[in-house]
C-alpha positions as a Markdown table, in Angstrom:
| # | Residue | x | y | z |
|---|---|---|---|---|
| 1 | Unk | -81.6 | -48.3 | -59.3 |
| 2 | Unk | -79.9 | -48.7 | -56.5 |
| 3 | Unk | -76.7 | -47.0 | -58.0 |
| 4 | Unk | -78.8 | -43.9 | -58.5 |
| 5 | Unk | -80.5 | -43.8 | -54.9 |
| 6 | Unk | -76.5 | -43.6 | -53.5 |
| 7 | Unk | -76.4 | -39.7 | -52.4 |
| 8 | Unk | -72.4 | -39.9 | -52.4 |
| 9 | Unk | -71.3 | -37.8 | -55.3 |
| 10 | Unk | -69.9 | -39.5 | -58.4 |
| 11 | Unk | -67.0 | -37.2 | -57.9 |
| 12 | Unk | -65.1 | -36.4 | -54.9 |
| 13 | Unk | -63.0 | -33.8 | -54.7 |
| 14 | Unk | -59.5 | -34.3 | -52.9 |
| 15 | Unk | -59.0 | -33.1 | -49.8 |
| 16 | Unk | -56.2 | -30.6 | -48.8 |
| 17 | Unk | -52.9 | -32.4 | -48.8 |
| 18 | Unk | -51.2 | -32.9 | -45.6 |
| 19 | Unk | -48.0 | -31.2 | -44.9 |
| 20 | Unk | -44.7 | -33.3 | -44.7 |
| 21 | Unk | -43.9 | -34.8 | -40.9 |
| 22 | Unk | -41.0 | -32.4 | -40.5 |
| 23 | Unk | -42.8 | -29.7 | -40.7 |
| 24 | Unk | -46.1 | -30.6 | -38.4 |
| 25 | Unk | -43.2 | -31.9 | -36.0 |
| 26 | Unk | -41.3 | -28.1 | -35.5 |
| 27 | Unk | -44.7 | -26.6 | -35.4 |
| 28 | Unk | -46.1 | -28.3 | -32.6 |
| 29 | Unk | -42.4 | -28.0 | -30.5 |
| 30 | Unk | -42.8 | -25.5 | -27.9 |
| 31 | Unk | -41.0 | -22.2 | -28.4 |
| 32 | Unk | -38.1 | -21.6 | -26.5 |
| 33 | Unk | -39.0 | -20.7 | -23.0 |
| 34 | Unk | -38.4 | -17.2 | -21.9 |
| 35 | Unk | -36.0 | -16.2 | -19.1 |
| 36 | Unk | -37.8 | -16.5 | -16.1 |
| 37 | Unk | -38.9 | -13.2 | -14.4 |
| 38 | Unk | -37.2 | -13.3 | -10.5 |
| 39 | Unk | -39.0 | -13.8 | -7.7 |
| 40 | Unk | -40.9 | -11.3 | -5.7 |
| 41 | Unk | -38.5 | -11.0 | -2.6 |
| 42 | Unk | -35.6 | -12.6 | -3.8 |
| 43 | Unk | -32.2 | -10.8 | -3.9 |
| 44 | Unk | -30.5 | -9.9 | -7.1 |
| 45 | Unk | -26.8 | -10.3 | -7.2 |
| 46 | Unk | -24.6 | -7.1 | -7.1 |
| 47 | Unk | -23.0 | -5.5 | -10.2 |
| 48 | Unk | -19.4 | -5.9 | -10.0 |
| 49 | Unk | -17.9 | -2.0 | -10.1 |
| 50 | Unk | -15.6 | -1.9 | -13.2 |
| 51 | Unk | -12.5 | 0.5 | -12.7 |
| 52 | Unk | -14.5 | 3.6 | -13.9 |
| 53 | Unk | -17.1 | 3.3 | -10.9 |
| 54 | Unk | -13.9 | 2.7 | -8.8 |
| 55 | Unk | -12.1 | 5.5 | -9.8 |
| 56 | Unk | -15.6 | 7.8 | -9.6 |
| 57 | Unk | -16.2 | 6.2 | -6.0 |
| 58 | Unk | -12.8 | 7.1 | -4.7 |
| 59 | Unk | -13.0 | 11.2 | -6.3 |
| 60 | Unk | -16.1 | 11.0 | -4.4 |
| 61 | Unk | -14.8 | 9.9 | -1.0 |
| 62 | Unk | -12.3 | 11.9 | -1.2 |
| 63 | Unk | -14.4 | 15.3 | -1.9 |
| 64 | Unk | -16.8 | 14.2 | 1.5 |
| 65 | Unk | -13.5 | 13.6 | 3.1 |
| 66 | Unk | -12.5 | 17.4 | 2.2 |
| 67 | Unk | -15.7 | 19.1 | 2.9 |
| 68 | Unk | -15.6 | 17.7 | 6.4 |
| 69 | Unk | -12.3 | 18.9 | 7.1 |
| 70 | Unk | -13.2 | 21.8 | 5.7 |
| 71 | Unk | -16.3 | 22.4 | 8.1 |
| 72 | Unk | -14.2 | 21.1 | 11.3 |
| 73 | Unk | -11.9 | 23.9 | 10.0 |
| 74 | Unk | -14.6 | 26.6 | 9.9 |
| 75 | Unk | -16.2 | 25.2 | 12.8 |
| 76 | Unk | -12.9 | 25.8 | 14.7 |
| 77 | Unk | -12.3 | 29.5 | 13.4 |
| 78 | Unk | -16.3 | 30.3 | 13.9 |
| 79 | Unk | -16.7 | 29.1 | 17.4 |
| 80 | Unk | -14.9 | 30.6 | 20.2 |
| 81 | Unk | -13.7 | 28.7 | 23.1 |
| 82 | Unk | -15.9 | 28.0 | 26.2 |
| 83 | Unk | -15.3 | 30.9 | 29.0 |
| 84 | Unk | -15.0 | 28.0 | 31.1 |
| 85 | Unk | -12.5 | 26.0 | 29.2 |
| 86 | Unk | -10.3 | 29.3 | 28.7 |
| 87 | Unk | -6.6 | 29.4 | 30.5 |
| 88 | Unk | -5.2 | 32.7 | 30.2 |
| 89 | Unk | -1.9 | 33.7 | 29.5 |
| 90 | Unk | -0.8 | 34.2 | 33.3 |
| 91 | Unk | -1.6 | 30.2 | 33.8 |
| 92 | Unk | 0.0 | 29.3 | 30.7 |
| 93 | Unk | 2.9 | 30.8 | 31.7 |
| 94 | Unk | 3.0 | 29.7 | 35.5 |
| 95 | Unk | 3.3 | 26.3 | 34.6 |
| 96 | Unk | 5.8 | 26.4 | 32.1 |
| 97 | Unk | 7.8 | 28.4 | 34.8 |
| 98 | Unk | 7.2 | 25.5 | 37.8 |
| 99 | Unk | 8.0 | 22.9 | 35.3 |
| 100 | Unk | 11.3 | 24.9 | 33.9 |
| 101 | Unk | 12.2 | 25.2 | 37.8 |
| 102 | Unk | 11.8 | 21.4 | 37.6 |
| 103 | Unk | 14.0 | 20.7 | 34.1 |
| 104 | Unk | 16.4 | 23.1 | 35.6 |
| 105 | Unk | 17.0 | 21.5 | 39.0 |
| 106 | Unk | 16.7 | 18.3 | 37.0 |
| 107 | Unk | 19.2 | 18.9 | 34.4 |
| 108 | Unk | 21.5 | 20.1 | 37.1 |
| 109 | Unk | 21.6 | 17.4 | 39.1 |
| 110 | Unk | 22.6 | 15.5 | 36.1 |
| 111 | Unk | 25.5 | 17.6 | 35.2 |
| 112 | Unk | 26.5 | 17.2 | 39.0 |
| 113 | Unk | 26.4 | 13.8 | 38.8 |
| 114 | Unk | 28.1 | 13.2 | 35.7 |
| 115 | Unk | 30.9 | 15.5 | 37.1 |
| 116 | Unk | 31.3 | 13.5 | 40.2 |
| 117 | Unk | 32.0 | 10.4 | 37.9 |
| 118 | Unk | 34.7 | 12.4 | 36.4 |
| 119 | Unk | 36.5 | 13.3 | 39.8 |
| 120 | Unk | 36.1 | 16.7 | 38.7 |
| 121 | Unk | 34.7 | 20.0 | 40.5 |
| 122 | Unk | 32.3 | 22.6 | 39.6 |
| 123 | Unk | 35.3 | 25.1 | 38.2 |
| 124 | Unk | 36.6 | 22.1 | 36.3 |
| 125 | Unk | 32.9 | 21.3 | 34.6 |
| 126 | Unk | 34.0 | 22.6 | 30.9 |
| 127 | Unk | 36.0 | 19.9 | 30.9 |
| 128 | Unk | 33.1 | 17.7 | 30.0 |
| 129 | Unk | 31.9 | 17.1 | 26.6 |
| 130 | Unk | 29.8 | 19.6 | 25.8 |
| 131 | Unk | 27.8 | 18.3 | 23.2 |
| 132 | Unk | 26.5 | 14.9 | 24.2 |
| 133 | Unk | 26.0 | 16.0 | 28.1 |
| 134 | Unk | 23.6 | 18.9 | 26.3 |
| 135 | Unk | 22.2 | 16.2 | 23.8 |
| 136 | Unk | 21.2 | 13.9 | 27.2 |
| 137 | Unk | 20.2 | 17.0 | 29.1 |
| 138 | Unk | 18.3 | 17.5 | 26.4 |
| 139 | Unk | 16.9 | 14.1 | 25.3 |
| 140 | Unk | 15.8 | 13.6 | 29.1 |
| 141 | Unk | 13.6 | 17.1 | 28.8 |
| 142 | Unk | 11.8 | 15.7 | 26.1 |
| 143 | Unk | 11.6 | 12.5 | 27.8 |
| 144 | Unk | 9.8 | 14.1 | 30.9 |
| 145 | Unk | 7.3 | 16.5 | 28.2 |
| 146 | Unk | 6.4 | 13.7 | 25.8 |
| 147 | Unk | 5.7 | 11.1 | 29.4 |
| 148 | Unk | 3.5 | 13.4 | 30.7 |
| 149 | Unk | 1.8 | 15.2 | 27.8 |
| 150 | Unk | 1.2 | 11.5 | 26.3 |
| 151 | Unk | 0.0 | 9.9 | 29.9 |
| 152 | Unk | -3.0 | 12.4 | 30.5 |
| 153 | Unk | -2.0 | 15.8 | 28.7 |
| 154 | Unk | -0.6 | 17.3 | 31.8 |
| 155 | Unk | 2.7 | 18.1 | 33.2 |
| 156 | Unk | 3.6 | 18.6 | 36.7 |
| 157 | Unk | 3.3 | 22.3 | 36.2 |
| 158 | Unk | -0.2 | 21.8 | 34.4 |
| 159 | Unk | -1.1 | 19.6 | 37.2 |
| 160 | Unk | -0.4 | 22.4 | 39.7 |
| 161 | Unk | -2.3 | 24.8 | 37.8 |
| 162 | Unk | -5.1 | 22.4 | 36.8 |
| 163 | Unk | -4.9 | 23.0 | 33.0 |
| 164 | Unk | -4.3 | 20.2 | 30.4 |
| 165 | Unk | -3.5 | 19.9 | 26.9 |
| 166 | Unk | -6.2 | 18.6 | 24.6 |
| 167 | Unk | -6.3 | 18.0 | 20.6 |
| 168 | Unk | -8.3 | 20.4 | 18.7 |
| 169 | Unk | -9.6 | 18.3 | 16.3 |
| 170 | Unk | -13.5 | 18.3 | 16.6 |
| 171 | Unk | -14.2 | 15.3 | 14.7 |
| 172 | Unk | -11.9 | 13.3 | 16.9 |
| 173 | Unk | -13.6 | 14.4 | 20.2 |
| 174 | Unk | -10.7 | 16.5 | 21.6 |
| 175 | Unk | -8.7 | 13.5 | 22.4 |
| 176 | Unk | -4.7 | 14.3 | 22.5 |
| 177 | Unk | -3.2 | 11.2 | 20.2 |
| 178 | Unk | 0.3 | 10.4 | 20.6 |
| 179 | Unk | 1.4 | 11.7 | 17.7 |
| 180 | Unk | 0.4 | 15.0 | 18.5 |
| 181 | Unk | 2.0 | 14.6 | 22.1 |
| 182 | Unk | 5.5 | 14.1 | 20.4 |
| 183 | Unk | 5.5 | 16.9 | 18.1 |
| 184 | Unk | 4.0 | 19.1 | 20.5 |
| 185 | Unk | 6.8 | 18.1 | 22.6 |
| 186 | Unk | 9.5 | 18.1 | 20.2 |
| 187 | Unk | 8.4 | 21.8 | 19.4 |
| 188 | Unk | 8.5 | 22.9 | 23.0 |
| 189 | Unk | 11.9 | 22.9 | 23.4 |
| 190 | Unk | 12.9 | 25.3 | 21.0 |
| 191 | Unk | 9.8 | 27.5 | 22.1 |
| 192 | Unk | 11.2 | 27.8 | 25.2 |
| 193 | Unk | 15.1 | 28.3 | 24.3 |
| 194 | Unk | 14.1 | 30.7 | 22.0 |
| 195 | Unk | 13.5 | 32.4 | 25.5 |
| 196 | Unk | 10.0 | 32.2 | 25.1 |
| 197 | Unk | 9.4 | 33.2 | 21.6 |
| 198 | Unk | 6.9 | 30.5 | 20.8 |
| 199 | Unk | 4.7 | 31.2 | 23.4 |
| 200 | Unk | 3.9 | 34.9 | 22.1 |
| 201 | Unk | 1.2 | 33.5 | 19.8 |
| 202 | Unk | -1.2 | 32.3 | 22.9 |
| 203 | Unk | -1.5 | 36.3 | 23.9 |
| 204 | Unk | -3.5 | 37.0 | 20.9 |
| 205 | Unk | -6.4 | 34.8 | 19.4 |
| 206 | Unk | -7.3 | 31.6 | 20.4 |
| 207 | Unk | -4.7 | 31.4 | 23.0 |
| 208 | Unk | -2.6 | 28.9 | 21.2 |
| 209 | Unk | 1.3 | 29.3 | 21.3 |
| 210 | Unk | 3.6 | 28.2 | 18.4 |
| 211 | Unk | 3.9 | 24.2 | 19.8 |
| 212 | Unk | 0.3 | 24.2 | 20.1 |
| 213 | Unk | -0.5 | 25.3 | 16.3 |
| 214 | Unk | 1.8 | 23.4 | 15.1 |
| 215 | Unk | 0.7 | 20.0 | 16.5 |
| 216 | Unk | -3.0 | 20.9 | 16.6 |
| 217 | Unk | -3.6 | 21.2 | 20.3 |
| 218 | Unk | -4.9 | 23.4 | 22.7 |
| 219 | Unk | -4.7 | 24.0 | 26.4 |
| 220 | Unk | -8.2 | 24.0 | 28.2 |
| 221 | Unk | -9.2 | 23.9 | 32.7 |
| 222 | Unk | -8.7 | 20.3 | 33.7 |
């Protein structure tokens, strides 16, 4: 029969049922794409420093800021002074004299001038006020040390003697700065009207006198 000769089975069994269109939709969506790794070569942006890597940079400038004064210091102490550079006491003290000779004759002819203004005489000079004559007298010294110490580190005196004044910092390649022109010359002054007393300290040591340790400056051959 031709029922019989069919070799479908009688009975089919149901397939597996499908699953619902939602879920066949989120399973074939692609998965959400990892960040993509960077680029061989390309630069990453910097980290911004918060205030604790602020405050951690600064402590550490300041501590390599330290340490190398600290090593200009002991460099300064340890190493002696060139034989070549060295002044000596008697050349130190030559030119202070030729440049006092100069301040005096100076500082004389001012009084003398300022007394012929007043119609006065030589006998008749306390007459003049004291104070500010000695505070121009004065202010015009300082004028003459801080122009010339400034200009090349050498007075006239200095210049006769061929010695200059140089910083002593080694980090700032010996160069005199202003600064330390104008305290060293505001320093002088009493050095020398303490008849001499602050130029003691370049007989011992490193040949510095008071002016000189106080401003940070030496005095070395031109």
């Amino acid at each position: 029969m031709k029922g019989l000769s069919d070799e479908r089975p009688i009975i089919s069994v149901p397939g597996e049922p499908r699953q619902p269109l939602s879920v066949r939709r989120k399973a074939v969506e692609p998965a959400a794409s990892a960040p993509a790794a960077p680029r061989p070569g390309a630069q990453s942006s910097p980290r911004k420093l918060g205030p604790l890597d602020r405050d951690l940079l600064e402590d550490l400038q300041r501590l390599e800021r330290a340490e190398r004064r600290d090593a200009a210091a002991q460099t300064r102490s340890a190493a002696a002074i060139d034989d070549s550079d060295r002044v000596g006491a008697g050349k130190r003290l030559s030119a202070a004299l030729i440049d006092g000779v100069l301040l005096g004759s100076l500082g004389t002819g001012i009084v003398g001038l300022t007394i012929r203004w007043c119609d006065l005489t030589w006998a008749q000079a306390q007459q003049l006020p004291m104070v500010p004559t000695a505070a121009f007298v004065a202010l015009v010294f300082l004028g003459y040390l801080l122009m010339f110490t400034a200009a090349g580190g050498q007075t006239l005196g200095k210049m006769v003697l061929g010695i200059r004044v140089v910083g002593d910092d080694v980090d700032e390649g010996s160069t005199l700065r202003v600064g330390q022109a104008a305290l060293r010359s505001l320093v002088t002054l009493p050095s020398v009207l303490a008849l001499g007393a602050g130029f003691l300290p370049a007989l011992m040591g490193d040949e510095r006198a008071l002016h000189d340790r106080l401003a940070h400056t030496r005095v070395v051959r031109a």
